[in-house]
N, C-alpha and C positions, 0 to 999 in steps of 0.2 A: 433236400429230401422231398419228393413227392407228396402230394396229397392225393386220397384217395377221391374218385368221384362223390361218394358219398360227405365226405367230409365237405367239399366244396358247398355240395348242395345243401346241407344243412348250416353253414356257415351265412350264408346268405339268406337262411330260412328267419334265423332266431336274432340276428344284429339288425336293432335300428327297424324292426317293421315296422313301428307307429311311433312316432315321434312328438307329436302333438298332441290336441286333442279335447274338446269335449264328448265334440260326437255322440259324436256320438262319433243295437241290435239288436221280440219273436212270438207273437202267440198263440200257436197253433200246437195243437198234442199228434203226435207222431200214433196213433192209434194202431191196435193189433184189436182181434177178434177176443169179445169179453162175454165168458159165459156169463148170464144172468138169471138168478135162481128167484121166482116170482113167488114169494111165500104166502101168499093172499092172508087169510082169516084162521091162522091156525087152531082159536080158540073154538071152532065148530069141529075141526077133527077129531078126530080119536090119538092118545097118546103114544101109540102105537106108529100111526103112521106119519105122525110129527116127525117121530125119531128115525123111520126109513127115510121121509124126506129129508130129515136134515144131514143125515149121514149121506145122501148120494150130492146133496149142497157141498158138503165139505171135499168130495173125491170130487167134484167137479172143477171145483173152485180152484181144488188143489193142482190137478191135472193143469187145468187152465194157467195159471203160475210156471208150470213148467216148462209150456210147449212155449206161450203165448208171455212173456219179461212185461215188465214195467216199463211203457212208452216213457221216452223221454219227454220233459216237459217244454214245450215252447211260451213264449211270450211276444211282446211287444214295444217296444221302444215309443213313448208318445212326444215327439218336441211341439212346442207351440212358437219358435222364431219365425213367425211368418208376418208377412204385411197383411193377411186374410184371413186367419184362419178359420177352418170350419168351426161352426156352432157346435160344444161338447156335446150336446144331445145327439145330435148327425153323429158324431163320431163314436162314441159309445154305442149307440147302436149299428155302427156298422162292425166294431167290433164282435158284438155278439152274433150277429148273423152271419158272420167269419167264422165262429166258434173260436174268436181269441179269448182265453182265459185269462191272462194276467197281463197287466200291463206297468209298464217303469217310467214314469215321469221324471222329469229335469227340476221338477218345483212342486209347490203347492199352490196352483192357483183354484181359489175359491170354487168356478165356475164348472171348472174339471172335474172338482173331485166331488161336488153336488152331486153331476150328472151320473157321476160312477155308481152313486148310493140305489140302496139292492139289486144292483146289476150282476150281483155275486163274485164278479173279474176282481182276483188279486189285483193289490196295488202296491207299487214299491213307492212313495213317494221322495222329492229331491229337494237337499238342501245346496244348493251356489255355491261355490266355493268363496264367494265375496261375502259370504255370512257366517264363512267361519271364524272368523276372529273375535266377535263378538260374542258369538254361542261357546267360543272357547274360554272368554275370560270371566262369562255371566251364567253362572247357574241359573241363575232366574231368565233371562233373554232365554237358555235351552226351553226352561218350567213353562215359559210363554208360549214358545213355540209350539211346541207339543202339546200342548193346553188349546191353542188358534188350529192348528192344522193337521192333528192326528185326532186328538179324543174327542174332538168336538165333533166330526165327520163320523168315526166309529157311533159316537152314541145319538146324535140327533140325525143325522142322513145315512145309515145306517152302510158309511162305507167299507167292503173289506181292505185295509190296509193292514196288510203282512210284512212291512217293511219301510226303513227309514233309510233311505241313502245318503249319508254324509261326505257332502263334497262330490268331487266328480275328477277322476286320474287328477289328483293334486301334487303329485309328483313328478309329473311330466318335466322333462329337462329344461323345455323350453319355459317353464315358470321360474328357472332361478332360485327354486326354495323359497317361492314365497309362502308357501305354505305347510312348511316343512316341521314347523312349531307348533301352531293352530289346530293342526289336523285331530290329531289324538287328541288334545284337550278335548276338541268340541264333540267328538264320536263321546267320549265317555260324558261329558253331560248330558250331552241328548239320552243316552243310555240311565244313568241316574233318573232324569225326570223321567223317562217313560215308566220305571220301577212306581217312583213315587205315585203316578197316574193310575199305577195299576197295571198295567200292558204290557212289562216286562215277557209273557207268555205266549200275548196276541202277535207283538211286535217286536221283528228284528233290526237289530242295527248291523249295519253294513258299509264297505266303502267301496266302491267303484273305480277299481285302479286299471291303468293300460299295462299294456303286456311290457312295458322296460320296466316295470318296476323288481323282474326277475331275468336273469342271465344263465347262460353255462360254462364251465371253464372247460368245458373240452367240446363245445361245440355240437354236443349231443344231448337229446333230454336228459341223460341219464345223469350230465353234468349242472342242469339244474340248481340255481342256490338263490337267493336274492341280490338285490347291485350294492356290490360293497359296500357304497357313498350312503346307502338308509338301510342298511341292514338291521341292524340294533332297533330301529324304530320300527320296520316291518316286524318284525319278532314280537317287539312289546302288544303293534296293534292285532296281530292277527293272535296271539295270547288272549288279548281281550276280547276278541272276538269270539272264540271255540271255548272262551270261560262262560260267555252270554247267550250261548247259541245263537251268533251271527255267523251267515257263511261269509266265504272269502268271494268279490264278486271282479270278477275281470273282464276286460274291452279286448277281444281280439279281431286282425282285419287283417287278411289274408292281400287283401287290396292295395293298403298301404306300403305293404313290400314291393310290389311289383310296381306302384307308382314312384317312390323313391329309386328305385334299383332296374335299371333298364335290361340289366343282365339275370333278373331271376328268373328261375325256371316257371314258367308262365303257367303248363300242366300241376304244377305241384301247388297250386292256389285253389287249386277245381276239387273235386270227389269220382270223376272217372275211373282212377286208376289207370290212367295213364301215364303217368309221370315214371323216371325214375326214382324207385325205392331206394331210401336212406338208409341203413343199418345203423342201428347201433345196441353193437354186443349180440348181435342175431335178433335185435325184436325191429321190424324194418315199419315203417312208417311211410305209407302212401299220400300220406300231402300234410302243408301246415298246417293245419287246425291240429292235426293229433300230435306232433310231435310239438307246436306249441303248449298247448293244453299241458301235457303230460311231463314240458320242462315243469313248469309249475305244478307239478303232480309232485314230481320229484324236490324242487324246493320245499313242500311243505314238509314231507318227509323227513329230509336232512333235519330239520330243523324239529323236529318230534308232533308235526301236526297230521298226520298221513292218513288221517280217517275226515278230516276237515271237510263239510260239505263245501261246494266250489258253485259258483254261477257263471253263467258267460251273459256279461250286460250289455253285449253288444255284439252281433257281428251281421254284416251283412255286403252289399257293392250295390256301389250308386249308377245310375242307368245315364247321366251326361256327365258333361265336364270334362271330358278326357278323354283320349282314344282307347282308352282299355275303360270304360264307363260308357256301359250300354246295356241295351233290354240283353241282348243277348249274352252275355257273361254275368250279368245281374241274375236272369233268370236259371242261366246254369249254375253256379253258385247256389244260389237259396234252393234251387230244387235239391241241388245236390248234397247239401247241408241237410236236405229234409231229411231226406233218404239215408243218410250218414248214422243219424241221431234215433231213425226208427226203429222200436225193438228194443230201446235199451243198450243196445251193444258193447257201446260208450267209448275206451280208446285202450290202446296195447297195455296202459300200465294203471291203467282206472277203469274198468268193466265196467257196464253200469249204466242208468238212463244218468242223460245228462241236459242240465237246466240251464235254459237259453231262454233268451229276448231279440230278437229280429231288430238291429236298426236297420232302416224307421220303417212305422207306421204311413208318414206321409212325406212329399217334399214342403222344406222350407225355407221359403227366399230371402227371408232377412237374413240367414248366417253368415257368419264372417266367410271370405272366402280367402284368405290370408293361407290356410292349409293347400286350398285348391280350390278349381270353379267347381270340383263335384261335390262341394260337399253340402251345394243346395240342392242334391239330386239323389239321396240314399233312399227316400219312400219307394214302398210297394205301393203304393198310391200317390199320384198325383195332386198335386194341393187341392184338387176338388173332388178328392175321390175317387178318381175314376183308374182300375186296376192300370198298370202295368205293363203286364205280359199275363200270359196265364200260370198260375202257381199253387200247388195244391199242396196245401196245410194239413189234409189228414183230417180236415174238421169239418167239412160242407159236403151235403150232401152230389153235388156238382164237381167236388174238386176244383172247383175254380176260384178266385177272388170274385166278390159281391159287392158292386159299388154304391158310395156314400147313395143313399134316399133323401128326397128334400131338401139339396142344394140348390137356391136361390143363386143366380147370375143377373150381374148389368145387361146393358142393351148388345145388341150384335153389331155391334161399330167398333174399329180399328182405328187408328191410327197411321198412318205413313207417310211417306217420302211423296212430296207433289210429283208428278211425271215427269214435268219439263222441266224440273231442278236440274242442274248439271252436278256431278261429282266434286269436282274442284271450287263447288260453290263456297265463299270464305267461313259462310253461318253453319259447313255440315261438319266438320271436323267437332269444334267446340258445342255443338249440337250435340253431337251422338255421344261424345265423351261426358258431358253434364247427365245424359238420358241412361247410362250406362251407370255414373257412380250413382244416383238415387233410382232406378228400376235395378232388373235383374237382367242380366245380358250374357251369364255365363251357358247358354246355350248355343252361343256363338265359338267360331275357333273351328279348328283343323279335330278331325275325328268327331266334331260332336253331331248332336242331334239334327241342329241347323250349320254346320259347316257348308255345305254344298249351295247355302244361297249367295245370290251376285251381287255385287256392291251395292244396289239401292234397297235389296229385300235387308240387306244387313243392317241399313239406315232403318229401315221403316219398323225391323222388330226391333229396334233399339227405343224408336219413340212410340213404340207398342206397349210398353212395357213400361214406361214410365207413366204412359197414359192411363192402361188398366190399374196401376198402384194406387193414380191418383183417382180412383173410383170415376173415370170419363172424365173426367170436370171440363170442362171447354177450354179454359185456360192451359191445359195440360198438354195440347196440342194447337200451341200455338209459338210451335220451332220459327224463329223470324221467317216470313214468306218459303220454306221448304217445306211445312207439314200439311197433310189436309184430312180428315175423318172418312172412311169409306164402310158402308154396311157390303161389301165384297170380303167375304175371306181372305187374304193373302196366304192363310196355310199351304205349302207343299211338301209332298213327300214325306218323311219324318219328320218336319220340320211343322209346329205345329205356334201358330201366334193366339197364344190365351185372351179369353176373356174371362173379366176377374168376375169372382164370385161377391157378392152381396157383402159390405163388412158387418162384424159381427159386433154390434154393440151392448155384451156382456161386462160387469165390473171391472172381471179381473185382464180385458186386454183392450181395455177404451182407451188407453190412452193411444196404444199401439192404431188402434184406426184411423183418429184423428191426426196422427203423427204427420203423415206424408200429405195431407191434402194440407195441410200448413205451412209444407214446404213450393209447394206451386210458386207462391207467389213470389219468396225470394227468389227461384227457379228463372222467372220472368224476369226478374228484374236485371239476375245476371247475365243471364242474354243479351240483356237488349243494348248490354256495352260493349259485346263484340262487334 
């Protein structure tokens, strides 16, 4: 028996889109025209005309609501895996003059979440999923936590934290179940101690699941339900969640399907409306996000949660790594996301503004790259801030992205390949491969940023790279007789060979700085026995 086109399409929309996963996705408000009623000093008017003003306040207001919905809310994804990362102050304030309001961090480090205090930007903050087991077994280890990294921040640095993210997709396939036990326990004690703190009110608990942790058996939203194999347990947690006033918070990436799947419909990842439309039961769905989203609309439902507030804690496309990983699908994507979400609109089977977070904020070069090389490339920001593509958030005056302020950089010197090295030289093989597993090299390869350089530029940003990590140090370009330092750019084209920025010697990521310039030497050492 045939399938229909659309069956196909959605087949390949909803199986297997993300597989993995910390990832890491937003914070910018999708803005509409807002009447605003300037009520000055009423106590000098007359009572009279208090009450004409505030009756045409209210027919304004009102009006206003009609014409003009509730913007969707955006966010921001903040990761700190990096060999550099920018100083929290730099970052924080580049948030605000973005006009991102909320942001969703992977942890609680100290230093971030100072900087956050009276900056007013929501905060979701993250607990590891390598800390769930002990927050699961220790009511007092949760009392601690939240005692060290919510209330103490609420009341002495006057941080807004709206939220507790417990874990991060900890049911991803590829974990095995490792934390299949752990999970609920540790949500509901972080949830007790925040009671007992007081915050119950201030602060939500939440978990951070990828989009397999729900399925459909007919291949359409409407078939929506949770994955068999944790069903019983999704049920319990999101029970406790809509008992606590936590919403349900999901990872979805339109990207992953097309990177997995070399046969997806490539249009139906975008917001054009170009693609072909899906049907199902006559409500047709012009790309994955909605008819994602809205399987999970529908699983809640089934299951009697159908008013459940929902988040997207993640979505966005990484600009290298891959030949479908570039500014140009990066920036069509998130524009098209913007525009999607503007107005409230929301999706065919959930009306409504809908709450997002942008992954990421910024690139970060320590991640694993086991998922893929792009998955040190999802910032709208470059690890030193600097935008992108252009992208307009709804929140700046400019429409544009506004880059990091007061980034401090090393010296303007390179690293590279001597000239008169030959290729088949014995020391470059073993070179570039050492320079590759401790620098960052995933902008190298077919489709990416730097594909199009010739065998020695490829040498040269390999030992670029390892050089800038190791903050210049001399030793760090000192490839047996093939390296030599040049104040010449090597940059071309797309193809861009960083200089690293200043490291940042704050508490909470000292050790991360020191890390790599300690590895120099064994670096050297192993060299020098090829």
């Amino acid at each position: 028996m045939r399938q229909s086109l659309s069956t196909l399409l959605f087949r390949v929309i909803w199986i297997d889109y993300k597989m993995y996963y910390r990832l890491p996705t937003c914070g910018h408000t999708s803005s509409c025209v807002v009447a605003l009623i300037r009520t000055g000093d009423w106590s000098r008017r007359s009572e009279t005309l208090e009450m004409r003003w505030s009756f045409v306040a209210v027919i304004v207001l009102t009006v206003a609501a009609v014409i003009c919905p509730k913007a969707s809310s955006i966010g921001a994804n903040w990761g700190t895996q990096a060999s550099h990362p920018l100083p929290p102050d730099i970052v924080v304030r580049m948030l605000r003059e973005n006009g991102i309001q909320k942001v969703k961090l992977f942890d609680a480090e100290y230093d971030t979440l100072r900087a956050l205090g009276k900056s007013g930007i929501e905060v979701m903050v993250g607990i590891p999923n390598e800390m769930l087991a002990s927050l699961a077994s220790s009511l007092k280890a949760a009392e601690k936590w939240v005692a060290k990294n919510v209330s103490t921040h609420i009341k002495t640095d006057n941080v807004n934290i709206r939220y507790v993210a417990v874990g991060n997709e900890p049911f991803l396939s590829t974990y095995n179940g490792s934390y299949l036990t752990t999970t609920f326990p540790a949500l509901r004690n972080i949830q007790i101690a925040l009671i007992k703190a007081g915050l119950q009110n201030q602060v939500k608990v939440t978990c951070p699941l990828n989009a397999d942790v729900y399925e459909s058996s007919n291949t359409f939203p409407s078939g929506g339900d949770f994955r068999a194999n944790i069903r019983d347990l999704m049920i319990t947690i999101v029970k406790f969640l809509s008992d606590n006033g936590g919403p349900f918070t999901v990872n979805i990436y339109p990207f992953i399907s097309l990177y997995n799947d070399a046969n997806f419909p490539v249009d139906y990842a975008f917001f054009d409306g170009n693609s072909q439309p899906v049907s199902d039961g006559g409500t047709f769905y012009y790309n994955m996000f909605d008819a994602n989203y809205d399987t999970l609309v529908h699983a809640l439902e089934k299951n009697g949660f159908g008013n459940m507030p929902i988040i997207v804690g993640e979505i966005g496309w990484p600009t290298d790594g891959d030949k479908n990983a570039n500014v140009e699908f990066a920036r069509k994507f998130n524009q098209g996301f913007m525009a999607h979400i503007s107005g409230g609109k929301g999706t065919p089977r959930r009306p409504g503004p809908i709450d997002a977070y942008l992954f990421s904020l910024i690139d970060e070069d320590a991640k694993s790259v086991q998922p893929g090389y792009f998955e040190r490339h999802w910032g709208i920001f470059t690890f030193d801030g600097l935008p992108k593509y252009v992208l307009n958030l709804g929140t700046t005056n400019t429409g544009a992205l506004i880059q990091a302020k007061g980034v401090r950089y090393l010296q303007k010197k390179w690293c590279v390949m001597k000239p008169n090295v030959r290729l088949d030289d014995p020391q470059v093989a073993p070179s570039v491969s050492y320079a590759c597993s401790l620098g960052d090299c995933t902008s190298l390869g077919v489709g990416t940023s730097c594909g199009n350089l010739d065998g020695k530029d490829n040498i040269s940003y390999a030992f670029n790279s390892y050089y800038q990590i190791n903050d210049q140090l001399d030793t760090a370009c000192k490839f047996p007789n093939i390296s030599e330092v040049t104040k010449t750019d090597p940059s071309t084209g797309t193809c861009r060979f960083p200089i690293m920025i200043e490291p940042y010697y704050g508490g909470a990521v000292q050790g991360q700085v020191f890390f790599f310039p300690l590895l120099v030497a064994v670096a050297i050492a192993m060299l020098s026995i090829f």
